[in-house]
TORKOL-4160 file (C-alpha; in steps of 0.2 Angstrom, whole numbers, padded with zeros to 4 digits, m for minus):
416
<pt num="1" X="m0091" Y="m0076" Z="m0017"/>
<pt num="2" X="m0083" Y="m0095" Z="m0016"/>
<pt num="3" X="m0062" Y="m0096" Z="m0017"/>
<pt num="4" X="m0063" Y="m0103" Z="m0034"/>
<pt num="5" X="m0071" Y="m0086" Z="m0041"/>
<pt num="6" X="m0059" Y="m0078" Z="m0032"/>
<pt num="7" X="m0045" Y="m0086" Z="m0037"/>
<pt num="8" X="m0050" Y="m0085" Z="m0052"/>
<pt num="9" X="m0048" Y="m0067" Z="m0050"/>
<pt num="10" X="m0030" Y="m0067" Z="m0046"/>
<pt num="11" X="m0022" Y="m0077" Z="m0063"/>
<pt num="12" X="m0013" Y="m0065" Z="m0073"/>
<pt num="13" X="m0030" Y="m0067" Z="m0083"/>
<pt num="14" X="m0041" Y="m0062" Z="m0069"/>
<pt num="15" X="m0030" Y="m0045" Z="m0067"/>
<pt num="16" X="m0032" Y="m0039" Z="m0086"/>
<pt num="17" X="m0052" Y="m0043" Z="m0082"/>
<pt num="18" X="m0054" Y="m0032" Z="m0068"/>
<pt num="19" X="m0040" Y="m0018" Z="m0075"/>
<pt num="20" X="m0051" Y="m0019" Z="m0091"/>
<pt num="21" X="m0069" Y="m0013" Z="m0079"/>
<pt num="22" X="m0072" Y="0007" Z="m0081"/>
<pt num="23" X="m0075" Y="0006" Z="m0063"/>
<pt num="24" X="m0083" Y="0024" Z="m0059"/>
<pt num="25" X="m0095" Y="0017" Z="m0074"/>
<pt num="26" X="m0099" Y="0000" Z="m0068"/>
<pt num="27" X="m0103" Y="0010" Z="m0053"/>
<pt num="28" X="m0115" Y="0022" Z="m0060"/>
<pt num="29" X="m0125" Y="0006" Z="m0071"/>
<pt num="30" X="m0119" Y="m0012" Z="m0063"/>
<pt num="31" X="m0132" Y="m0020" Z="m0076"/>
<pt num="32" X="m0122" Y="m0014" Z="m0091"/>
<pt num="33" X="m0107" Y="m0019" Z="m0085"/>
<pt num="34" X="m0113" Y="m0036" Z="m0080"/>
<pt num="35" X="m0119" Y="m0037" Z="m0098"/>
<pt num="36" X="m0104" Y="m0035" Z="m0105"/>
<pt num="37" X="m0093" Y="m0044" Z="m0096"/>
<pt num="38" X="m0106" Y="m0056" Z="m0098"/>
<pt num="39" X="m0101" Y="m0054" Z="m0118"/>
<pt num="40" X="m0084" Y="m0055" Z="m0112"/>
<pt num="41" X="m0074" Y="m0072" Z="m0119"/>
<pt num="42" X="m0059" Y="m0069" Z="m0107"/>
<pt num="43" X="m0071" Y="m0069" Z="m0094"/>
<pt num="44" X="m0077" Y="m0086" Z="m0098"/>
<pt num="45" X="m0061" Y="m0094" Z="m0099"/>
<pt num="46" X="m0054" Y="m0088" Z="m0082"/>
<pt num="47" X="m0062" Y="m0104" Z="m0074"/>
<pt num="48" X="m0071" Y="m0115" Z="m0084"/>
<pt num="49" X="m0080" Y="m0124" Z="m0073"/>
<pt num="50" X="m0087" Y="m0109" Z="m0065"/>
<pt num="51" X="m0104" Y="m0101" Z="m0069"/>
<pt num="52" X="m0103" Y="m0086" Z="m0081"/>
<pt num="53" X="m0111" Y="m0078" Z="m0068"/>
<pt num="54" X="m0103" Y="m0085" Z="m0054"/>
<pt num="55" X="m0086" Y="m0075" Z="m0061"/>
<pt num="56" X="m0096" Y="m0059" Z="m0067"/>
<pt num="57" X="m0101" Y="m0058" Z="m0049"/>
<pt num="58" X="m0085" Y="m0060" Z="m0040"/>
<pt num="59" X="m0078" Y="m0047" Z="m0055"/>
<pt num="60" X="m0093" Y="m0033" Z="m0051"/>
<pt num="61" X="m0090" Y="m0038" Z="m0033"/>
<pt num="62" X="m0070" Y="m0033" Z="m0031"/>
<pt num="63" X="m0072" Y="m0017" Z="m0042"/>
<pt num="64" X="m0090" Y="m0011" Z="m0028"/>
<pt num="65" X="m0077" Y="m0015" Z="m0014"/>
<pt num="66" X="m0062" Y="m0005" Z="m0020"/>
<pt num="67" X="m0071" Y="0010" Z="m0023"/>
<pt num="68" X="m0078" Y="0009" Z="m0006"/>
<pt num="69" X="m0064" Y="0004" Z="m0001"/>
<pt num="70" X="m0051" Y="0019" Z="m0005"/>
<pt num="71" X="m0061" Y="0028" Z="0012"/>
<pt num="72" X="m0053" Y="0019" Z="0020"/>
<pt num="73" X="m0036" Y="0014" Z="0012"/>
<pt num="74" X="m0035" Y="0028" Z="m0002"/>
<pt num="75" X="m0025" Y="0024" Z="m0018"/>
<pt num="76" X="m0020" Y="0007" Z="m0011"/>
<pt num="77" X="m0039" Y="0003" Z="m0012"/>
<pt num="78" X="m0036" Y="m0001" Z="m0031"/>
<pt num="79" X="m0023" Y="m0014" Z="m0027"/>
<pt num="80" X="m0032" Y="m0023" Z="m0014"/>
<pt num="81" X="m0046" Y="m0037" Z="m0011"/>
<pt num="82" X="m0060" Y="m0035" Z="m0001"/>
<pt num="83" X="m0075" Y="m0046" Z="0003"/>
<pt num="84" X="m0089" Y="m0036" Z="0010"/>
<pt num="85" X="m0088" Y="m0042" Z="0028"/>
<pt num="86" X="m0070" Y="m0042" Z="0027"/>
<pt num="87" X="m0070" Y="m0022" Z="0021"/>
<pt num="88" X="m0084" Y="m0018" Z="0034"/>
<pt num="89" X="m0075" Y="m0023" Z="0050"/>
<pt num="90" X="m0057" Y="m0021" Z="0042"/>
<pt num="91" X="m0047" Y="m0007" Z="0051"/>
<pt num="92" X="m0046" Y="0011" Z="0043"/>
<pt num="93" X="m0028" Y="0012" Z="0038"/>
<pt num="94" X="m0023" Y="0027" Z="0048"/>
<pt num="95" X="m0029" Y="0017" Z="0062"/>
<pt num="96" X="m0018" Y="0002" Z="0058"/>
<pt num="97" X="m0002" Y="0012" Z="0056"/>
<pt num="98" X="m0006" Y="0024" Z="0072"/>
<pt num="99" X="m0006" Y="0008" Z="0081"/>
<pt num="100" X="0007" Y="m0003" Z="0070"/>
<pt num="101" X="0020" Y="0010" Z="0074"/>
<pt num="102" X="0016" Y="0008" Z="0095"/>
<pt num="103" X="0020" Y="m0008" Z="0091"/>
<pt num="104" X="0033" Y="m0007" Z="0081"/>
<pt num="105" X="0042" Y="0005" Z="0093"/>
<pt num="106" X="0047" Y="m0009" Z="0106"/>
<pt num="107" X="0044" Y="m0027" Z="0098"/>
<pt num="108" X="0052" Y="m0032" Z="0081"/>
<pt num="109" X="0049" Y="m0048" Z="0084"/>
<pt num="110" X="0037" Y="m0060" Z="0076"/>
<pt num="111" X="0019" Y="m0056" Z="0079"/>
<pt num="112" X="0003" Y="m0065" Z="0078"/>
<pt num="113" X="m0013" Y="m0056" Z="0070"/>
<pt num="114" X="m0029" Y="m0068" Z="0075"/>
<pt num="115" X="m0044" Y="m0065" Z="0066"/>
<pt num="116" X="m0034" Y="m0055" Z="0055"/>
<pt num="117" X="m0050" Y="m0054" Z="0042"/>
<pt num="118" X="m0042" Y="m0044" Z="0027"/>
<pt num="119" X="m0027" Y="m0043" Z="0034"/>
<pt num="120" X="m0027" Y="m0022" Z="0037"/>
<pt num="121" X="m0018" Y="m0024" Z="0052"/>
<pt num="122" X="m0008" Y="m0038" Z="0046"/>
<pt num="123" X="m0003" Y="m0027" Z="0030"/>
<pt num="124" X="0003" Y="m0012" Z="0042"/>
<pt num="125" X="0014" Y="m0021" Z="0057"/>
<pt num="126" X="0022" Y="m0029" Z="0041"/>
<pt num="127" X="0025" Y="m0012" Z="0031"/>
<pt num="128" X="0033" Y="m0007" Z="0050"/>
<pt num="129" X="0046" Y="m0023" Z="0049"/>
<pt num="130" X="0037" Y="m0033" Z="0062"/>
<pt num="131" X="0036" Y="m0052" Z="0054"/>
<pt num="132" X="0017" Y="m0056" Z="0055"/>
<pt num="133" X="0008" Y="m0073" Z="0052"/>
<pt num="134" X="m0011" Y="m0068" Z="0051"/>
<pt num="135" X="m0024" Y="m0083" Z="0058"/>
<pt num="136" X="m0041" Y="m0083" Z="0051"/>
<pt num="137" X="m0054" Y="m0096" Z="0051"/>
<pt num="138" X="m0065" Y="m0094" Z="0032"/>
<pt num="139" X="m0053" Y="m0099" Z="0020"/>
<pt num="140" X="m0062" Y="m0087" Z="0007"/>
<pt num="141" X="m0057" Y="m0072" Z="0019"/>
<pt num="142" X="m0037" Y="m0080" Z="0021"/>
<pt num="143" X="m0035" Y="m0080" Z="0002"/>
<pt num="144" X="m0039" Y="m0063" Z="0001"/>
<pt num="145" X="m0029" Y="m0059" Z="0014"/>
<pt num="146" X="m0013" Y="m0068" Z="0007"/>
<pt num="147" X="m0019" Y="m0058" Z="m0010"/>
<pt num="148" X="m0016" Y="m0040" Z="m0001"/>
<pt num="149" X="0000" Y="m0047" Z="0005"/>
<pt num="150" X="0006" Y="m0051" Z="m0014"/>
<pt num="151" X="m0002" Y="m0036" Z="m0019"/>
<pt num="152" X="0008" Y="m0024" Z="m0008"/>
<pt num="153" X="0024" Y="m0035" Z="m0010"/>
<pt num="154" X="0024" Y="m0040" Z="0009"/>
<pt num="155" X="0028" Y="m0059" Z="0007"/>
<pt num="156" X="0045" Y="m0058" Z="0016"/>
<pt num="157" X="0037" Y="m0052" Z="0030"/>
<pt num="158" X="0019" Y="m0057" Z="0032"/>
<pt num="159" X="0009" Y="m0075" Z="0028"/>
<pt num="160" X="m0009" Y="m0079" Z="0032"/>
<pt num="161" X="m0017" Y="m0097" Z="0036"/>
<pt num="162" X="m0032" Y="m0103" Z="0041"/>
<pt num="163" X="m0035" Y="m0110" Z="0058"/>
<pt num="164" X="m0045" Y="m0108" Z="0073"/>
<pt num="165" X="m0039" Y="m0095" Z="0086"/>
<pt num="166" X="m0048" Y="m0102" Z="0100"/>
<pt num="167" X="m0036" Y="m0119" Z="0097"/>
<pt num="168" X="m0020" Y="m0106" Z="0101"/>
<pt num="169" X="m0014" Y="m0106" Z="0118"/>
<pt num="170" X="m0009" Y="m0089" Z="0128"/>
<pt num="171" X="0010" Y="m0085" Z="0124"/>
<pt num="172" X="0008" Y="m0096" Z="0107"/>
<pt num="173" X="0016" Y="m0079" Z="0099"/>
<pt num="174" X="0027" Y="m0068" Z="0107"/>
<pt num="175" X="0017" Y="m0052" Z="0101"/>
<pt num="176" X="m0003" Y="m0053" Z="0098"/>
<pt num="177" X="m0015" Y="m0044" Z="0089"/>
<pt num="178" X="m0032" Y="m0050" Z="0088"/>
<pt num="179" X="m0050" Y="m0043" Z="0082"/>
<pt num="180" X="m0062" Y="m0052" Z="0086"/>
<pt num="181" X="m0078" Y="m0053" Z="0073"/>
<pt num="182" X="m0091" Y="m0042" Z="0078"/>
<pt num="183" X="m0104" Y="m0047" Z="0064"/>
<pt num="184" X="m0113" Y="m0061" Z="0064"/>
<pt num="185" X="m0126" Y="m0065" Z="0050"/>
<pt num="186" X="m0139" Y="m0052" Z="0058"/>
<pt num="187" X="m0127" Y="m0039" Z="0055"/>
<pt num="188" X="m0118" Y="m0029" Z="0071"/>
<pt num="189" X="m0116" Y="m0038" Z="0087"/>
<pt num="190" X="m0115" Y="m0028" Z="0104"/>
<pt num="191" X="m0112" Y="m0038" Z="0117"/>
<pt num="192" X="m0095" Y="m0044" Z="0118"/>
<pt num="193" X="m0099" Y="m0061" Z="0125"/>
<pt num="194" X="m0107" Y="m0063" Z="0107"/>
<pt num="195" X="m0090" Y="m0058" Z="0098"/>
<pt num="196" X="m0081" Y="m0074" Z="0089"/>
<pt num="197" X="m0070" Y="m0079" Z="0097"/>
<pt num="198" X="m0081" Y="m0074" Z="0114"/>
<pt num="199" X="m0074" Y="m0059" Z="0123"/>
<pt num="200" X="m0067" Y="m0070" Z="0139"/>
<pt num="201" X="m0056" Y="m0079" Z="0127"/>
<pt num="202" X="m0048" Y="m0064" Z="0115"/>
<pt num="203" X="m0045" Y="m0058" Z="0133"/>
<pt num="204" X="m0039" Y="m0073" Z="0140"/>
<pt num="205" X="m0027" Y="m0075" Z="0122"/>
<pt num="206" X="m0021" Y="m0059" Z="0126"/>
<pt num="207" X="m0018" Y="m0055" Z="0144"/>
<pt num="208" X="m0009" Y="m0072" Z="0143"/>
<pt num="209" X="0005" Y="m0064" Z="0130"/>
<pt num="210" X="0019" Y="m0054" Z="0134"/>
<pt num="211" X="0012" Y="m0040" Z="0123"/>
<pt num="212" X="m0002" Y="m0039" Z="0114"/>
<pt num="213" X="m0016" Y="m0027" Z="0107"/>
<pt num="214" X="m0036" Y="m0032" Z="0108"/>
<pt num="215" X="m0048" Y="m0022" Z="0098"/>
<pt num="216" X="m0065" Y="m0019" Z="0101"/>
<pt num="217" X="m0080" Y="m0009" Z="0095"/>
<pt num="218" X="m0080" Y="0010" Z="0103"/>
<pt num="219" X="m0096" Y="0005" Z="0113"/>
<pt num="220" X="m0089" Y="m0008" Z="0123"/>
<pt num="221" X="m0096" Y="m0007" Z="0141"/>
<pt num="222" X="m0083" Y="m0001" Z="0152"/>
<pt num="223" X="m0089" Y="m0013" Z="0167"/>
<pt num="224" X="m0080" Y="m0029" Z="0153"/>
<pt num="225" X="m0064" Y="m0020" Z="0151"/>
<pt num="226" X="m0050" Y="m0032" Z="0161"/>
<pt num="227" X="m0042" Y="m0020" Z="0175"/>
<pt num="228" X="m0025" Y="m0023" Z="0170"/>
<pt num="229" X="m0027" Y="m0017" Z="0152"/>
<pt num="230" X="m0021" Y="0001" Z="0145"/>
<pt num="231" X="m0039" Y="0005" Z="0134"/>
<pt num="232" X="m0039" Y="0018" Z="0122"/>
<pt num="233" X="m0053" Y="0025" Z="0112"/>
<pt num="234" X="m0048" Y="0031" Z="0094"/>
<pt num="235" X="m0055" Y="0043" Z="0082"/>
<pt num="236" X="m0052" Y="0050" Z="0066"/>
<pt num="237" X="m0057" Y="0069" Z="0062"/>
<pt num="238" X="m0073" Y="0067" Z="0073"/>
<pt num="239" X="m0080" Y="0052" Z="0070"/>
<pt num="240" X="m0076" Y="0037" Z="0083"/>
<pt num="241" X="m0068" Y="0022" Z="0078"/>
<pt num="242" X="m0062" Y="0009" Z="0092"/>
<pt num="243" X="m0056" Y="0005" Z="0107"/>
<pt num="244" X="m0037" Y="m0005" Z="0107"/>
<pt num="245" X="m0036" Y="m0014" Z="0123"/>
<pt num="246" X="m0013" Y="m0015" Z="0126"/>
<pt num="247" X="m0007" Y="m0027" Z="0136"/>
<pt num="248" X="0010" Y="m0033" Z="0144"/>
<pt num="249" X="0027" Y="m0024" Z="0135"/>
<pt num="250" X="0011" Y="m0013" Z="0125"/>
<pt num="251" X="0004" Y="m0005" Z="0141"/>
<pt num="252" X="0007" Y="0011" Z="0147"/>
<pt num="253" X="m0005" Y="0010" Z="0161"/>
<pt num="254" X="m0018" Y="0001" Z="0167"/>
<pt num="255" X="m0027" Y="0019" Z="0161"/>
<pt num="256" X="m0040" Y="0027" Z="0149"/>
<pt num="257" X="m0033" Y="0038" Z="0135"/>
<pt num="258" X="m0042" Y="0048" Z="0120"/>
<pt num="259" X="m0034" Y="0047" Z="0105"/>
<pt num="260" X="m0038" Y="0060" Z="0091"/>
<pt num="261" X="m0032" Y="0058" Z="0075"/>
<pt num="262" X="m0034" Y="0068" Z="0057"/>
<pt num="263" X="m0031" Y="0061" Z="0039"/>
<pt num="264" X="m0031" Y="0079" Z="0035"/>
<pt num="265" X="m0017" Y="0085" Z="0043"/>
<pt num="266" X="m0008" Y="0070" Z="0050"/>
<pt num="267" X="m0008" Y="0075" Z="0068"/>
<pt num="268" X="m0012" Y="0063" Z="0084"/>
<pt num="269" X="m0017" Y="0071" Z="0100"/>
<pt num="270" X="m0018" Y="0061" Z="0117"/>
<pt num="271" X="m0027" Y="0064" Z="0133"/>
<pt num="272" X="m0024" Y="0051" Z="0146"/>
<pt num="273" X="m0033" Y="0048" Z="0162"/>
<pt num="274" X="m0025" Y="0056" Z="0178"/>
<pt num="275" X="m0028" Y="0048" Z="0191"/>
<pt num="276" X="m0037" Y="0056" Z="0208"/>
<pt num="277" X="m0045" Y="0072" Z="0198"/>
<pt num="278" X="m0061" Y="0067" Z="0202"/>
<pt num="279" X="m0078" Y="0077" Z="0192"/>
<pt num="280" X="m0075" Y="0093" Z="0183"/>
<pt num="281" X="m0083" Y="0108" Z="0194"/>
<pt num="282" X="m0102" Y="0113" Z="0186"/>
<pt num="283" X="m0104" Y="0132" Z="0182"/>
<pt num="284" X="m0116" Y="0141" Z="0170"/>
<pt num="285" X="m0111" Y="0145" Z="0154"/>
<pt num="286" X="m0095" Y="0156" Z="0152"/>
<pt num="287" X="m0089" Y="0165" Z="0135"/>
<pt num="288" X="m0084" Y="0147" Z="0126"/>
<pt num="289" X="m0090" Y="0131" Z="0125"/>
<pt num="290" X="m0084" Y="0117" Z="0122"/>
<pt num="291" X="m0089" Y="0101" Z="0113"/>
<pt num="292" X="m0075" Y="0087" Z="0115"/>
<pt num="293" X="m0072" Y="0073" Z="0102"/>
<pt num="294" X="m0082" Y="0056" Z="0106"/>
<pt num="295" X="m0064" Y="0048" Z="0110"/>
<pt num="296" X="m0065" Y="0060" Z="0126"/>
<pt num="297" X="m0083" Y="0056" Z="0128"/>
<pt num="298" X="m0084" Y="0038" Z="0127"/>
<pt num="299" X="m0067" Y="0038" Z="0137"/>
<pt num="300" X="m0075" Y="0048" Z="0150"/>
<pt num="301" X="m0063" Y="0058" Z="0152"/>
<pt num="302" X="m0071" Y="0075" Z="0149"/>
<pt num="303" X="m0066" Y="0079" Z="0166"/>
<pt num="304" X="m0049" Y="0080" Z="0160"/>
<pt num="305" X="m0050" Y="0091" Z="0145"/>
<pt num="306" X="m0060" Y="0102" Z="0155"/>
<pt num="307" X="m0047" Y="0102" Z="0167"/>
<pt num="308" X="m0036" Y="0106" Z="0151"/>
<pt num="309" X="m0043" Y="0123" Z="0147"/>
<pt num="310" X="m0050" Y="0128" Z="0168"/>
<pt num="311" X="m0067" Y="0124" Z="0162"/>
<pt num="312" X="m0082" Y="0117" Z="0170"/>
<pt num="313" X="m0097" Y="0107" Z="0165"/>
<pt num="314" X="m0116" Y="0116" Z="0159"/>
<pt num="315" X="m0122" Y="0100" Z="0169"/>
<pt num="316" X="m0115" Y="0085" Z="0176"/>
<pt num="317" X="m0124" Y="0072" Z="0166"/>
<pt num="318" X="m0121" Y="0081" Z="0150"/>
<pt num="319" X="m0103" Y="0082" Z="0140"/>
<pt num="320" X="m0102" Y="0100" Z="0135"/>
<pt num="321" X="m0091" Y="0111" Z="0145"/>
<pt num="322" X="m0087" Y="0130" Z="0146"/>
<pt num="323" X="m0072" Y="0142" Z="0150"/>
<pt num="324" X="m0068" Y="0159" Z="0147"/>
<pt num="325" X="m0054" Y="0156" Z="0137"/>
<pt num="326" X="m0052" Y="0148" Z="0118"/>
<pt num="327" X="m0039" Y="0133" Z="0115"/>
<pt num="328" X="m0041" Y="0126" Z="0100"/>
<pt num="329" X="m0037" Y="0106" Z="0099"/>
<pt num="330" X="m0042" Y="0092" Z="0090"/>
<pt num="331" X="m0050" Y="0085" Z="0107"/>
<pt num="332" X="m0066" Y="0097" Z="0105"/>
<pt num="333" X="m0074" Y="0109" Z="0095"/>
<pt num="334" X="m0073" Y="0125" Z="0104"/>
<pt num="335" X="m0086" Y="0140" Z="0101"/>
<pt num="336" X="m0090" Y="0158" Z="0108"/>
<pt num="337" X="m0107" Y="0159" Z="0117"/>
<pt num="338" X="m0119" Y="0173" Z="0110"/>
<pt num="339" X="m0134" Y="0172" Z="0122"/>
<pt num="340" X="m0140" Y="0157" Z="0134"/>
<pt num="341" X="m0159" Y="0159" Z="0131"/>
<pt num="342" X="m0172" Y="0146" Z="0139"/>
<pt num="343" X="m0178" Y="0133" Z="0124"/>
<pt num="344" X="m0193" Y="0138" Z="0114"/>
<pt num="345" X="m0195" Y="0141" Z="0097"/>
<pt num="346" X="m0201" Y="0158" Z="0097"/>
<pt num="347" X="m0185" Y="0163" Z="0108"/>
<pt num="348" X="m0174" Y="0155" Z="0097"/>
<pt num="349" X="m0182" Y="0161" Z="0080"/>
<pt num="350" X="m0182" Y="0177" Z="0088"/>
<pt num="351" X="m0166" Y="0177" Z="0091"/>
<pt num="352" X="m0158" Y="0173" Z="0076"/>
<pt num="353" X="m0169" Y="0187" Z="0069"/>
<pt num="354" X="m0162" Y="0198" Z="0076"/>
<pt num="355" X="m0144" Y="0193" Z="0074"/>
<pt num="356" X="m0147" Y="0192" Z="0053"/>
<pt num="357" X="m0145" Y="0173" Z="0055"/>
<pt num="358" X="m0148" Y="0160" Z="0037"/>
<pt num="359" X="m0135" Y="0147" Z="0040"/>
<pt num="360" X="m0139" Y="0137" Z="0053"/>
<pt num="361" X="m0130" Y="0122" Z="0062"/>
<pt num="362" X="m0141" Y="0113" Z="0078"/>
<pt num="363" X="m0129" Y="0103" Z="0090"/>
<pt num="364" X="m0136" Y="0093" Z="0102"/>
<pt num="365" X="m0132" Y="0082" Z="0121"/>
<pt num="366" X="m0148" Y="0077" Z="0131"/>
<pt num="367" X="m0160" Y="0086" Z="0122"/>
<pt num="368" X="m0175" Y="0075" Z="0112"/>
<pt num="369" X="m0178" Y="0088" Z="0100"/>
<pt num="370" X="m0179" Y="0083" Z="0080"/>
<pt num="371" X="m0165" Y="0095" Z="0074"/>
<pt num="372" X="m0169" Y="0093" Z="0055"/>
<pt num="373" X="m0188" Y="0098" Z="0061"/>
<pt num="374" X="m0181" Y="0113" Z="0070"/>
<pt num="375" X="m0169" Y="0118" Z="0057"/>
<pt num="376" X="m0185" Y="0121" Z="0044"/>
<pt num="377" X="m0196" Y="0127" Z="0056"/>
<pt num="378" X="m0185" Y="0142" Z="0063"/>
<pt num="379" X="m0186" Y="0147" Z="0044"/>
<pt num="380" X="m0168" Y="0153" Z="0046"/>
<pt num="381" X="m0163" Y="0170" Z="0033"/>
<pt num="382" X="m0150" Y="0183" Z="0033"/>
<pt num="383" X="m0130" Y="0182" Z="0029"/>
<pt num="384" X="m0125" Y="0177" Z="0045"/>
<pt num="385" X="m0122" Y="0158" Z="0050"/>
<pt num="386" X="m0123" Y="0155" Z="0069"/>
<pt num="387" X="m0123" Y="0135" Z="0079"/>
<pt num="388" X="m0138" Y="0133" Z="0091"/>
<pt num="389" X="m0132" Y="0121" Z="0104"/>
<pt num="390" X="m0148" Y="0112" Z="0112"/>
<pt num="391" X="m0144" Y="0102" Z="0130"/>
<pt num="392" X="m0151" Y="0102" Z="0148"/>
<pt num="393" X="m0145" Y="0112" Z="0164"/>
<pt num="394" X="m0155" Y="0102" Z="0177"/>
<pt num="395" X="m0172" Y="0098" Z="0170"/>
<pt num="396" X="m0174" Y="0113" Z="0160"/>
<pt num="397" X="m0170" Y="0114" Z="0141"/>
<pt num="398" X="m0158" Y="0128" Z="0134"/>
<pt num="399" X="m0150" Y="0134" Z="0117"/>
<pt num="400" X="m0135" Y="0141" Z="0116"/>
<pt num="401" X="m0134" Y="0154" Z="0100"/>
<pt num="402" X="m0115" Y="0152" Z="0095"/>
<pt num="403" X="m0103" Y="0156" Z="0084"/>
<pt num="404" X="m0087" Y="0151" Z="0078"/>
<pt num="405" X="m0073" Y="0160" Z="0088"/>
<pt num="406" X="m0064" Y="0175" Z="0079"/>
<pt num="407" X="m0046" Y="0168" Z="0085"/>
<pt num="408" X="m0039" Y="0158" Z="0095"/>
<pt num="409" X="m0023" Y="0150" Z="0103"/>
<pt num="410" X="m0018" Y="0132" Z="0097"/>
<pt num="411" X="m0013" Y="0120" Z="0106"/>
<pt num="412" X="0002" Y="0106" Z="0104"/>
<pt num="413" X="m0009" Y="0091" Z="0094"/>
<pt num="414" X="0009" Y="0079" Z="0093"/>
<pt num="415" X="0007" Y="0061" Z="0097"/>
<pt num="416" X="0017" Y="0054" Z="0116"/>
């Protein structure tokens, strides 16, 4: 999609187009739609010098992109503009606010966002008070960021431009943000020397601030990570989202901390690093077992929530731990241990024979085995649901046959 097209979109005309779309239809049949907007007069007219088809496009485009957008900004989806890019790399919005509010917290002032892309975090620090001017270098992706801040009625508080961020000296704002673009026109990039700006510069941009907040994909390698940053990994109901490297005023370490959070219940639950634990203790499996969030994982700070609950690790290379007590926390999925039985089919079909098991769920750390292939082939019936956890104790393959834990204590899940 070019800027005309998309400006196009944002006349007073443009807006009765796309409000005029059944957009659940034009999702289930896009050549229907395209046909009659095709057919469409107003859609002409929005910019006469623009293909028929050029405007069509960029109509179908916004109204794809909202509904895949509302997974990650709900309602608001419907307001917004998105390019595909922009929408894939843009931060969830319970991600921003968790993090706009850190900010928020201790700096007021005015704040840059480079490579502020959609403008996601841009949107949230300025729904929080904190004036924001966002930096971004495709001028398609800083007009439809300046349209989200219209959208949301944010113009007193936040403005976008385009510009180059490796042009802007450390200290240029008195509070940073920056994202760096981790896609290229192959899709995902890993390594963090590939990022745009490069990762030695967004780090160089941010340590050189007197706060500042860098994000980064969950995977980053640990052995990049500056030593003077606070790093946290951030997930939302299970599923791993980033790291957020603070820095300066931001920091609360150097450290590692997990950080949990659920769109279901609102909650945010921390774990921090502390320091001179050293490795969790290795025991056999015990009545529970314990399968923390990939925030803990990835942070490696499974030592910690093991710690948390006097537990100790099936294996030292493997991230399950056990304990004989059940605490329920958004850190980990806890479950009571049935039977530890060697891995074999036969054992475990067995097994759930005899326990009157259909409903099968197969978890899995350092074990090769294809879990769809092994759900069929136990040819699982009965009433009962059980969880067979497959992993490695030493070299040798075991399934634990577990089940979900009749009750157990909870455990505080606010956010420090």
């Amino acid at each position: 999609m070019r800027v005309p097209a998309f400006e196009a979109l944002l006349t007073g005309a443009g807006r009765d187009v796309l409000a005029s779309v059944d957009a659940e239809a034009a999702s289930r049949d896009a050549l229907a739609a395209a046909s009659r907007l095709r057919e469409d007069p107003r859609v002409a007219a929005l910019d006469p010098g623009l293909p028929v088809s050029e405007l069509v496009n960029a109509v179908l485009t916004q109204i794809s992109l909202r509904i895949r957008g509302r997974a990650k900004f709900g309602p608001r989806a419907d307001l917004m503009f998105f390019t595909p890019n922009g929408l894939e790399q843009s931060t969830r919005a319970s991600v921003a606010a968790y993090r706009a509010e850190r900010v928020a917290a201790v700096h007021r002032g005015p704040a840059g966002d480079l490579c502020c892309g959609i403008g996601a975090d841009l949107l949230a620090l300025a729904a929080r008070g904190v004036p924001v001017e966002g930096v971004d270098l495709d001028p398609l992706t800083v007009a439809v960021a300046g349209a989200n801040i219209a959208a949301l009625g944010l113009q007193d508080t936040a403005r976008v431009r385009e510009g180059d961020v490796t042009r802007i000296g450390p200290g240029a704002y008195p509070l940073l943000v920056c994202d760096p673009a981790r896609r290229g026109g192959r899709g995902r990039v890993f390594d963090p020397a590939a990022y745009s700006p490069p990762w030695d510069v967004a780090v160089g941009l941010a340590g050189g601030s007197g706060a500042a907040c860098l994000k980064a994909a969950p995977g980053i390698p640990h052995e990049v990570l500056p030593p003077g940053a606070d790093t946290e990994w951030i997930s939302v109901d299970g599923e791993l989202k980033e790291a957020a490297l603070w820095f300066g005023a931001l920091s609360g370490g150097p450290r590692r901390r997990a950080t949990a959070l659920s769109e279901r219940d609102g909650s945010r639950t921390h774990l921090d690093e502390v320091p001179g634990l050293g490795p969790a203790p290795v025991a056999p499996a015990r009545r529970y077992l314990y399968d923390p969030d990939p925030a803990v994982v990835r942070s490696h700070l499974v030592a910690e929530a093991a710690a948390r609950v006097d537990g100790a690790l099936l294996d030292e290379r493997i991230a399950y731990f056990t304990a004989d007590t059940a605490v329920r926390s958004p850190l980990w999925r806890v479950l009571e241990v049935e039977e530890v039985v060697p891995f074999s089919l036969k054992r475990v079909r067995a097994a759930l024979r005899e326990r009157r098991v259909g409903t099968v769920t197969v978890m899995k750390r350092g074990s090769a085995v294809d879990t769809e292939k092994l759900r069929r082939d136990l040819r699982a019936s009965g009433p009962e649901a059980a969880t067979v956890v497959l992993t490695r104790v030493g070299e040798r393959p075991f399934a634990l046959l577990c089940r979900e834990p009749s009750a157990a204590p909870g455990e505080a899940g606010a956010a420090r």
